[in-house]
Residue, then its C-alpha position, 0 to 999 in steps of 0.5 A: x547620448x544620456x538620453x539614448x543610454x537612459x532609453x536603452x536602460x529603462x527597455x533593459x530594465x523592462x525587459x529583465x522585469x518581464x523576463x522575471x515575471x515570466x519566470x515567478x509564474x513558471x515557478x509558481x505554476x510548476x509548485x502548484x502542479x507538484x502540490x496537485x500532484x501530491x495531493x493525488x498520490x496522498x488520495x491513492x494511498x489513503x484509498x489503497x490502505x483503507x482497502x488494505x484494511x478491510x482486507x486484514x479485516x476480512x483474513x482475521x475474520x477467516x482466521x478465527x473461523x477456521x481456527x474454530x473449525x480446527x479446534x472442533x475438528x481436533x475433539x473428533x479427529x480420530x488420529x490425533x487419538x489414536x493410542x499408537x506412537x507414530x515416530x516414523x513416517x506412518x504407514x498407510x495400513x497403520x494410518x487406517x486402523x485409527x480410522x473409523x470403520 
């Protein structure tokens, strides 16, 4: 009877060490694959912001140029010289007579 209960225990034993080996790759195979999953959403993130960036890059670029051309514009801009006040909303013949002919 010892030896069968010995036999039964040393299979228990197997079994409950295979079981847990098992489980250790699983959860070995599962933190790679959330790590692999990171690594990739780090990558997509880096390239979106560099792009992000160049972006930024671009409208400061478009900004400044556009401001220039708005400063150049207001020098000749015949209404903002215009000698009349409008306080309110202008009328079109009063709009044309600051124009130039």
């Amino acid at each position: 009877i010892y030896v069968f209960q010995s036999h039964e225990e040393d299979d228990r034993k197997v079994r409950r060490r295979e079981k847990n080996r098992v489980a250790a790759q699983r959860s070995r195979k599962k933190q790679t694959q959330k790590a692999d999953k990171l690594h990739e959403e780090y990558e997509s993130l880096e390239q979106e912001n560099t792009s992000l960036k160049r972006e930024i890059g671009k409208l400061t670029d478009e900004m400044k140029h556009l401001s220039e051309v708005l400063k150049d514009h207001e020098k000749i801009c015949p209404l903002l010289h215009c000698t009349m006040n409008f306080v309110t909303i202008p009328r079109p013949d009063a709009l044309t007579s600051c124009l130039p002919r």
